[in-house]
Backbone as a ProteinNet text record, in pm:
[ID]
protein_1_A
[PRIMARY]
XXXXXXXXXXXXXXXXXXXXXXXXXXXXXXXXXXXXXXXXXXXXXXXXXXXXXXXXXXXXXXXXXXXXXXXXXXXXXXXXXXXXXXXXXXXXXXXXXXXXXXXXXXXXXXXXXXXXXXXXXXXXXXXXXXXXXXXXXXXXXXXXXXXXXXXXXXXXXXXXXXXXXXXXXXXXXXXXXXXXXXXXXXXXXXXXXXXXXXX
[TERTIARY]
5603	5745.5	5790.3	5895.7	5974.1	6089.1	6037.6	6154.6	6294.3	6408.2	6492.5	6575.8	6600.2	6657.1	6756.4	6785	6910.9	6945.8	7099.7	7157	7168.6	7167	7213.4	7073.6	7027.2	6914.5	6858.3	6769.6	6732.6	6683.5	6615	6545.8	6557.5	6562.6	6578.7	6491.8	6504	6318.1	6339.7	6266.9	6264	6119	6082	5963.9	5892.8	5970.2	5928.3	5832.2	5907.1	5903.5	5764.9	5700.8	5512	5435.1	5473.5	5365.3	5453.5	5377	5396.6	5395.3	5497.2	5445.8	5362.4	5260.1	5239.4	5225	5191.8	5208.9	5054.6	5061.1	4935.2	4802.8	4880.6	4756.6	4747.6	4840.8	4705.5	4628.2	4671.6	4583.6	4430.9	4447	4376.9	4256.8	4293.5	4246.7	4151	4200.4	4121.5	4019.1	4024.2	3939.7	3808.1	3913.2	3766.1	3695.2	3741.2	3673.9	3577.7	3639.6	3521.7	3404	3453.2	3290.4	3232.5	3268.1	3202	3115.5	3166.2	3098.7	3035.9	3046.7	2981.1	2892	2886.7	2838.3	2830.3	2715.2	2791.4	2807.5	2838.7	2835.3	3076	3097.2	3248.2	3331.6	3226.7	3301.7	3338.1	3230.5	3221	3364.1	3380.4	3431.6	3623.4	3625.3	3710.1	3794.4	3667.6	3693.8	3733.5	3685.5	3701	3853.5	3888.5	4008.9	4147.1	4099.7	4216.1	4217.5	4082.7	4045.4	4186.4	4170.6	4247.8	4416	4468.5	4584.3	4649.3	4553	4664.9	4729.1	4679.5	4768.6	4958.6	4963.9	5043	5100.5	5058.5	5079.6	5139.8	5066.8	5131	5243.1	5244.4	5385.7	5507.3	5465.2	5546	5602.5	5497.3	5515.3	5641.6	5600.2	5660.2	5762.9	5819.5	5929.8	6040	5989.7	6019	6065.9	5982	5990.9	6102.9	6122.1	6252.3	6345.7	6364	6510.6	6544.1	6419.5	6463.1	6500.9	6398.8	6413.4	6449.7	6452.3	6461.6	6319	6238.1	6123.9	6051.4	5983.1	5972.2	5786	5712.2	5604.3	5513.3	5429.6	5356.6	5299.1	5260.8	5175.7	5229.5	5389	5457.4	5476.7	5452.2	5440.6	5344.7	5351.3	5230.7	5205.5	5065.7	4968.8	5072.4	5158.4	5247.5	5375.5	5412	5548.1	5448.2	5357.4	5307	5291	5258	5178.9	5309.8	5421.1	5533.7	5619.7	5632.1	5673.9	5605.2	5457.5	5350.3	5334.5	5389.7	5358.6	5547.2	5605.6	5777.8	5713.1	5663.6	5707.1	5546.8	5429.6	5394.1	5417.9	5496.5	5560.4	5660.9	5751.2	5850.4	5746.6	5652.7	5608.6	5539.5	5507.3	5452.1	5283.8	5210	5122.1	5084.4	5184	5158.5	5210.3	5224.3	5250.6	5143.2	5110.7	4998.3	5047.8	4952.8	4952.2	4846.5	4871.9	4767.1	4722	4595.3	4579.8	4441	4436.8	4328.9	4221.2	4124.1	3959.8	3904.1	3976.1	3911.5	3958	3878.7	3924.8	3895.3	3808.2	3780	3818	3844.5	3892.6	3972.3	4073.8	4208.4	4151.2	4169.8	4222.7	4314.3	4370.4	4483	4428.5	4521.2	4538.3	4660.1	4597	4728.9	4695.2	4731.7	4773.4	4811.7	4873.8	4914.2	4879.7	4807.5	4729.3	4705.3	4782.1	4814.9	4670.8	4561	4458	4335.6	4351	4267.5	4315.5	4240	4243.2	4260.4	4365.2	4378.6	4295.5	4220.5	4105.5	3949	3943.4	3854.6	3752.5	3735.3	3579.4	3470.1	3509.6	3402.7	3349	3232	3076.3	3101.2	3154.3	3162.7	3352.5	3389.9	3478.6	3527.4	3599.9	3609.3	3749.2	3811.9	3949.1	3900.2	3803.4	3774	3854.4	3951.7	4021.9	4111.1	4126.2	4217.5	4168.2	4040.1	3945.6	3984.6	3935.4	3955.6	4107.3	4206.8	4329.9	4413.8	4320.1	4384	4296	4139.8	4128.1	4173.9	4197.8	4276.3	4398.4	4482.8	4583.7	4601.4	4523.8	4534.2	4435	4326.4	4286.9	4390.8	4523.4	4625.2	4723.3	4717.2	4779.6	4737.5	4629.1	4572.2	4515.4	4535.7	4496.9	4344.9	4207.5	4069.5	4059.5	3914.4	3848.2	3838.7	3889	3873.6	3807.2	3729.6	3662.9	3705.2	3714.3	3754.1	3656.5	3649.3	3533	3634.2	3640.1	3674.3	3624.2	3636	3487.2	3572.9	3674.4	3776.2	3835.2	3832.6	3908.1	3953.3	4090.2	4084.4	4036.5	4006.3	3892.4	3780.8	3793.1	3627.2	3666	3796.3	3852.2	3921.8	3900.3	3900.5	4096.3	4131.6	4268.6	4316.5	4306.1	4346.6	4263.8	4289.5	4206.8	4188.7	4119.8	4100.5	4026.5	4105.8	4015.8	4002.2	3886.5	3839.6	3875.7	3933.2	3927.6	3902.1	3862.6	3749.6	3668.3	3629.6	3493.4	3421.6	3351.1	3221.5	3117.6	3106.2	2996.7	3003.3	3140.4	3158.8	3160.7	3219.5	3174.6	3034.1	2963.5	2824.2	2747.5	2779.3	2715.4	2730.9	2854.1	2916.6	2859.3	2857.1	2798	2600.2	2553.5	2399.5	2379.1	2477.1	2450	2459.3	2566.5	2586.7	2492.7	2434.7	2324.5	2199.1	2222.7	2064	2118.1	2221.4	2253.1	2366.2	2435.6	2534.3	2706.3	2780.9	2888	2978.3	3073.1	3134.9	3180.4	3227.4	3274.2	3174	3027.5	2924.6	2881.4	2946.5	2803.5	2950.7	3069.3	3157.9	3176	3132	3112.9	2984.6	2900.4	2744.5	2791.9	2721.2	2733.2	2696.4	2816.5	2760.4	2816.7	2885.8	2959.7	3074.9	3117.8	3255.5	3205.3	3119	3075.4	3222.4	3251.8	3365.9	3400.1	3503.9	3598.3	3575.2
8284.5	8255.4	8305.4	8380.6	8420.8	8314.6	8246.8	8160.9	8262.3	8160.7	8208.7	8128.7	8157.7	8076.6	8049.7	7900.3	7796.3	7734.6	7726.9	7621.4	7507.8	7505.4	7343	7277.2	7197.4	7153.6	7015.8	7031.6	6961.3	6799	6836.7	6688.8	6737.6	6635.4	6610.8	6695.4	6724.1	6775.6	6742.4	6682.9	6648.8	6584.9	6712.2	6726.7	6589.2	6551.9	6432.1	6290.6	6283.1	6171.9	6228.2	6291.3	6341.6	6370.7	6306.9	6306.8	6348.4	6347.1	6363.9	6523.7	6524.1	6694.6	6681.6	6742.8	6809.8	6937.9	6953.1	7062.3	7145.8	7310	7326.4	7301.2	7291.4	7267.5	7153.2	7059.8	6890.4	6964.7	6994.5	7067.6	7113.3	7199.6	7334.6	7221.6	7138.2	7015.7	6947.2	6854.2	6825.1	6845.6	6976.2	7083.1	7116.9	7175	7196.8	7079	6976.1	6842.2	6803.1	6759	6766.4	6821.5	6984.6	7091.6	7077.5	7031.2	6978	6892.6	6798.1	6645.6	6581.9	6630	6649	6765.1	6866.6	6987.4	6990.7	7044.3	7103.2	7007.8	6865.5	6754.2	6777.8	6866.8	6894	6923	7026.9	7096.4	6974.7	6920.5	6831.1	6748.2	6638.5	6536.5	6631.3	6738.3	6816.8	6856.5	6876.6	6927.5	6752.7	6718.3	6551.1	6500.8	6537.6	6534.7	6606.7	6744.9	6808.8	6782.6	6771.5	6705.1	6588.4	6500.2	6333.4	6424.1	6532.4	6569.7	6638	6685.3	6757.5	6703.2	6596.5	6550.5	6545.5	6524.4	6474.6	6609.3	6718.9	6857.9	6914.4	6862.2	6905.3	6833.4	6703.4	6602.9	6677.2	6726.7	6810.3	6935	7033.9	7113.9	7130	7053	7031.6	6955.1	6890.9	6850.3	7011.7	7051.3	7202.8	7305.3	7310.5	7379.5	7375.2	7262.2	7185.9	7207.5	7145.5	7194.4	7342.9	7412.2	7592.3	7660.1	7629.4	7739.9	7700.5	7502.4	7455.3	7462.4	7522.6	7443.9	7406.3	7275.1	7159.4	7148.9	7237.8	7193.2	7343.8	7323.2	7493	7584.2	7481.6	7556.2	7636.7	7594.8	7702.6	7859	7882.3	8024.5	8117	8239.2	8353.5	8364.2	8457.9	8447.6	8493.3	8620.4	8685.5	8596.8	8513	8449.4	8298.9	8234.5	8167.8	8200.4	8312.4	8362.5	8353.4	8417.5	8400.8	8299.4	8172.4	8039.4	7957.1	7979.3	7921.6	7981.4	8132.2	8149.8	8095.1	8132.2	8085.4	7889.4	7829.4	7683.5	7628	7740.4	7671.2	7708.6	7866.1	7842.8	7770.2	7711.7	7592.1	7494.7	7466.6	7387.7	7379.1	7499.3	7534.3	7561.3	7561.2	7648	7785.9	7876.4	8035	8070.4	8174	8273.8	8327	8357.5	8366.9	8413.6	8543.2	8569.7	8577.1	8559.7	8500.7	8663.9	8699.1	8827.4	8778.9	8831.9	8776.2	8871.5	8888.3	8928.3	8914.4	8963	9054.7	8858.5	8833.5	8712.3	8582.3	8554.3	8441.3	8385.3	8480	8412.9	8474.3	8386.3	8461.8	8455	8559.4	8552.6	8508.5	8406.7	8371.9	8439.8	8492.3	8567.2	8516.7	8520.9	8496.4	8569	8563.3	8659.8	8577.1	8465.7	8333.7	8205.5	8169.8	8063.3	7923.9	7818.1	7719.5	7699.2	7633.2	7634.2	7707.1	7819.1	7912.3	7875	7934.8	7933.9	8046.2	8024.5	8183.1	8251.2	8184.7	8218.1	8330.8	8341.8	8400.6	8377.6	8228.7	8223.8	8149.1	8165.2	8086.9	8202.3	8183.8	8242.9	8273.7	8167	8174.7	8100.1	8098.7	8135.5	7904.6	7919.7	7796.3	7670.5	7720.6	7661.3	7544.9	7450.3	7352.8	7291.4	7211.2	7115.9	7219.4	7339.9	7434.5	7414.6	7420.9	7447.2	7350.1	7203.2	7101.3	7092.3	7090.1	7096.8	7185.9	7269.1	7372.7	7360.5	7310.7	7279.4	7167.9	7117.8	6970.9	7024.6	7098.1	7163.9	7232	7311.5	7421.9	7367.4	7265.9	7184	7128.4	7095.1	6979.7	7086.6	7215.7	7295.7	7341.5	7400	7429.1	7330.3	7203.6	7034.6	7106.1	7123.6	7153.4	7131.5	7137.7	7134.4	7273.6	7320.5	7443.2	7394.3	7489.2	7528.6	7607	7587.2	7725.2	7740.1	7849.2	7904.9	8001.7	7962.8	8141.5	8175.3	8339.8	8419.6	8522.8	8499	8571.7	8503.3	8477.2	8395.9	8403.5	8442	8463.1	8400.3	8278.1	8213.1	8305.4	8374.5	8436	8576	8672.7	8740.2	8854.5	8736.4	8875.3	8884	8984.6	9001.5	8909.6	8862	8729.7	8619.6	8482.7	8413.8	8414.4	8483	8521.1	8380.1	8288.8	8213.9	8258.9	8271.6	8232.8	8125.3	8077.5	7998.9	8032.3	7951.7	7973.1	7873.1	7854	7723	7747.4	7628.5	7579.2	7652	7689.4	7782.7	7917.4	7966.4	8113.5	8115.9	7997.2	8039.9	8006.8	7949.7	7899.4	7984.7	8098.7	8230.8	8334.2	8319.9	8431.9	8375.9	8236.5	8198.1	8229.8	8188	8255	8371.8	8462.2	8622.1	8641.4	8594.4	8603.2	8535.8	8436	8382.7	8460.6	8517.8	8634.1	8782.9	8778.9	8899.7	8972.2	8972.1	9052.3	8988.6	9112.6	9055.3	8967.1	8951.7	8839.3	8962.6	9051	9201.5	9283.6	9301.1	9337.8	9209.3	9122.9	9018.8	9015.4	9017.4	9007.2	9168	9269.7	9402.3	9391.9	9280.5	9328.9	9255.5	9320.2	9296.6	9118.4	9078.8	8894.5	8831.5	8911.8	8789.8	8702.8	8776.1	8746.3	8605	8508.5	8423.1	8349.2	8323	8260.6	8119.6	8128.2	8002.7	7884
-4177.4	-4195.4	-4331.4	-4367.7	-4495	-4481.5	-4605.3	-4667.7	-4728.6	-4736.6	-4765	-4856.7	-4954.4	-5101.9	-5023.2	-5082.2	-5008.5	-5158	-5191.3	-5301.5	-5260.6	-5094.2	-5065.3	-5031.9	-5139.4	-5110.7	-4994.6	-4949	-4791.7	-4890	-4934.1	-5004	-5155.4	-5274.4	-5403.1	-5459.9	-5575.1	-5620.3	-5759.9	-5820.8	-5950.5	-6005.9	-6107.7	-6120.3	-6198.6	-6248.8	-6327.8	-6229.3	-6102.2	-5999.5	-5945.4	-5980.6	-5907.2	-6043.4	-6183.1	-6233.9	-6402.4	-6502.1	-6650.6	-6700.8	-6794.5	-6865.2	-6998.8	-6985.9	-7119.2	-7139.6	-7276.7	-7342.6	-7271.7	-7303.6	-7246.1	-7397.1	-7511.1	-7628	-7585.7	-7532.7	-7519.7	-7402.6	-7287.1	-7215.2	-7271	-7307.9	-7384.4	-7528.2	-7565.7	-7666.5	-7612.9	-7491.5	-7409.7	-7331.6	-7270.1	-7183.3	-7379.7	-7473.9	-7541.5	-7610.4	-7611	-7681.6	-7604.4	-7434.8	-7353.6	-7318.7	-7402	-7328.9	-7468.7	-7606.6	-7748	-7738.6	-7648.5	-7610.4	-7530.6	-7431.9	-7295.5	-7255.7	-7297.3	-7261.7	-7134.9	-7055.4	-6923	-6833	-6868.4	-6756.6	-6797.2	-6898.5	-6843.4	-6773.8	-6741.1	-6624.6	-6480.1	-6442.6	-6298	-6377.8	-6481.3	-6532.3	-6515.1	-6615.8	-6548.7	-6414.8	-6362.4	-6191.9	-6104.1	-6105.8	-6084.5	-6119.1	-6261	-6270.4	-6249.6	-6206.1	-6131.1	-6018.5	-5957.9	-5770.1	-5732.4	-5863	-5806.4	-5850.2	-5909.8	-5933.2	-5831	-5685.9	-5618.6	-5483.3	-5484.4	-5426.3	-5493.5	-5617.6	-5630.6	-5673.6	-5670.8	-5702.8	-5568.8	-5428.1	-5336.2	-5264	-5283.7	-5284.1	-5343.5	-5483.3	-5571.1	-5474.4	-5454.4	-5376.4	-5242.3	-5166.2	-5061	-5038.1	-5165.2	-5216.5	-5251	-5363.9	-5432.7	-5288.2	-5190.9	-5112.8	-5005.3	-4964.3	-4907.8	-4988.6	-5114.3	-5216.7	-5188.7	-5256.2	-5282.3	-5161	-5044.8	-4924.1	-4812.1	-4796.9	-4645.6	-4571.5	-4644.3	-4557.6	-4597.8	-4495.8	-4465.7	-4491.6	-4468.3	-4480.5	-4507	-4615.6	-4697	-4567.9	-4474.6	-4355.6	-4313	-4325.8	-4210	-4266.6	-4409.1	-4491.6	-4421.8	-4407.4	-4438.1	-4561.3	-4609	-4696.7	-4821.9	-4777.1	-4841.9	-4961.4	-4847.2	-4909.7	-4956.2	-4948.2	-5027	-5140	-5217.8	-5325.9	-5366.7	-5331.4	-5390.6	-5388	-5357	-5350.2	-5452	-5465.4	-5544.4	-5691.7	-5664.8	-5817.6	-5888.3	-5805	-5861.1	-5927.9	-5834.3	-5805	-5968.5	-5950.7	-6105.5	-6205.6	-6215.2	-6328.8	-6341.5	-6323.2	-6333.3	-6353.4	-6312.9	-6431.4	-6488	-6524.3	-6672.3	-6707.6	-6549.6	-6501.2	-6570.4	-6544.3	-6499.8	-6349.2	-6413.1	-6280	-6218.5	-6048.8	-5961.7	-5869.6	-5821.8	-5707.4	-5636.5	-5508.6	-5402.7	-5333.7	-5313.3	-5248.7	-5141.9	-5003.7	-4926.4	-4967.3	-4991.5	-5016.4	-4885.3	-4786.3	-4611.7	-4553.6	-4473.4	-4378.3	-4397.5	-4532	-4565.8	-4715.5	-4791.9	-4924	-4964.2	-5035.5	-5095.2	-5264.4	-5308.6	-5485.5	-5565.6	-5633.7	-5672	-5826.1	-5883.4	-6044.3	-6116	-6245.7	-6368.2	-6469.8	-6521.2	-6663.8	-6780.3	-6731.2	-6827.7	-6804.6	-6776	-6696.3	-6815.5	-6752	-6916.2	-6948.4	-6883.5	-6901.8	-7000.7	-6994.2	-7054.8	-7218.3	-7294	-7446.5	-7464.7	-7630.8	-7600.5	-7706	-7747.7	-7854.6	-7821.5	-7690.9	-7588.9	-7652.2	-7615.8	-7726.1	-7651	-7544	-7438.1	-7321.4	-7313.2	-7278.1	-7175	-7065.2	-6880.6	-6884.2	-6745.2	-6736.4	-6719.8	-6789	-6807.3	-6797.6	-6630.4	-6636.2	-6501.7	-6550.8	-6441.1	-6387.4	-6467.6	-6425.6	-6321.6	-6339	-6220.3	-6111	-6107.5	-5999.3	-5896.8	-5978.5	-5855.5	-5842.7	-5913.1	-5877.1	-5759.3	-5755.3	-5694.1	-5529.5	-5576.3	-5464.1	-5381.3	-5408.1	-5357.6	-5295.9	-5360.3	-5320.5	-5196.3	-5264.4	-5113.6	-4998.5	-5011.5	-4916	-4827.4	-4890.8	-4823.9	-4776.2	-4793.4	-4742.5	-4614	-4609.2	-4514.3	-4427.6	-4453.1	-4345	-4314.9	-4421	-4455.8	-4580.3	-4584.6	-4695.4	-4758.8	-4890.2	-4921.3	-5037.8	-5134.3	-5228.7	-5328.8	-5458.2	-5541.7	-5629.3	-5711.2	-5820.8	-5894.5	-5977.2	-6132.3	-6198.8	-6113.1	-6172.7	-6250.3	-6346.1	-6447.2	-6515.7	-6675.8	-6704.2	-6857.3	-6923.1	-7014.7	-7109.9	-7083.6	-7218.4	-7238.3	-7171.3	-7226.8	-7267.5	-7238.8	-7293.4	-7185.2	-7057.5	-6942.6	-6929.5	-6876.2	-6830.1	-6815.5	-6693.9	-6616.5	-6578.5	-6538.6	-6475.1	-6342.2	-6301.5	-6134.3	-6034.6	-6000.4	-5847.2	-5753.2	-5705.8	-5558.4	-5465.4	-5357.6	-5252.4	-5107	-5108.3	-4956.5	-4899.3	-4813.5	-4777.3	-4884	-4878.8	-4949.2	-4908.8	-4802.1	-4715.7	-4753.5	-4753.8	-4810.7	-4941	-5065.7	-5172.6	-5198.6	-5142.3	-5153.7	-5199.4	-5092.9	-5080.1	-5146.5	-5203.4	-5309.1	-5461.2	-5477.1	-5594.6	-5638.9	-5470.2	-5486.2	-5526.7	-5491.7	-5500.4	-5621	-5714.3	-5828.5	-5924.4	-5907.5	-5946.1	-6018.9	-5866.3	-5847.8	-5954.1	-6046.8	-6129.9	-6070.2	-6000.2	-5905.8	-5948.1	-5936	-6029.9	-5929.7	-5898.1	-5800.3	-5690.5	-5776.7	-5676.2	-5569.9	-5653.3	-5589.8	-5494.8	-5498.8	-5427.8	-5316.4	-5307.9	-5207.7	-5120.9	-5174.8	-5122	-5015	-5040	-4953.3	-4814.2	-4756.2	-4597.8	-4579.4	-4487.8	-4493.1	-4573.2	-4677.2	-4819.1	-4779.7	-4579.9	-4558.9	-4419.8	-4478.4	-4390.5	-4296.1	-4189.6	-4126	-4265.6	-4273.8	-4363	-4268
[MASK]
+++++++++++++++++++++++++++++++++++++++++++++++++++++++++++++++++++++++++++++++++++++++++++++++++++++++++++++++++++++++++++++++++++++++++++++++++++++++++++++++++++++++++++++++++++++++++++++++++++++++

């Protein structure tokens, strides 16, 4: 379905009523105090805490989506006009901008370039925007009414372009994460025959 910008809005949207703003340095403060203090038990404590946020990210959502375009529920989008509903709807709040690209029939790529998360110091080793991870999986879990999975294997904390996610099953990133494991970059291990396990 291609949405179509509407002024007369269907339901209210007001970002405040699904949750608090901050800044992305408390963001960005938090994320590095935790990986100071915790070391790698951050990332899970992180991920845990974007996990319990999308619900209220996709309440948000599907609120946003009704005001701007008249429709009623994310499912009803193609892959196309999601990426573009989703990257409009987190920058408004203060996210980044993202676009969604499918990686053959089982995982889409979502990319940013400005991603609040990341540091902009590029001073971290592996790619380190957890709390995105579970947030986003939660998200697009409640989008797609499944369980989805994400991993970012790009991320400007560490100095790359953009912060590149993965989403996909647990089964298909399972497999993309072993490969990479074994020395293989996320590109080479999604190029080998089999990387595209059913979602």
């Amino acid at each position: 379905m291609s949405p179509t910008h509407t002024t007369m809005p269907t339901t209210r949207f007001q970002a405040g009523q699904f949750g608090v703003i901050i800044s992305r340095r408390v963001l960005q403060q938090l994320c590095t105090t935790l990986e100071r203090d915790a070391g790698l038990q951050a990332a899970a404590y992180l991920q845990d805490a974007g996990f319990a946020g999308g619900e209220a990210l996709h309440s948000a959502y599907v609120a946003w989506l009704a005001h701007e375009y008249g429709v009623e529920q994310p499912g009803e989008l193609d892959v196309a006009h999601l990426g573009e509903t989703l990257s409009r709807f987190l920058s408004e709040l203060g996210w980044g901008t993202m676009t969604v690209t499918p990686l053959g029939s089982a995982i889409l790529a979502l990319d940013s370039p400005d991603w609040a998360e990341a540091l902009d110091d590029a001073s971290s080793e592996y790619p380190s925007c957890h709390l995105s991870c579970g947030l986003l999986a939660d998200f697009l879990g409640r989008i797609s009414q499944g369980p989805v999975a994400v991993m970012e294997v790009e991320c400007r904390s560490r100095g790359d372009g953009r912060c590149r996610f993965l989403a996909g099953s647990a089964e298909t990133l399972g497999v993309l994460y072993d490969r990479m494991a074994q020395g293989l970059s996320y590109s080479e291990a999604l190029g080998m025959p089999g990387a595209e396990v059913a979602a």
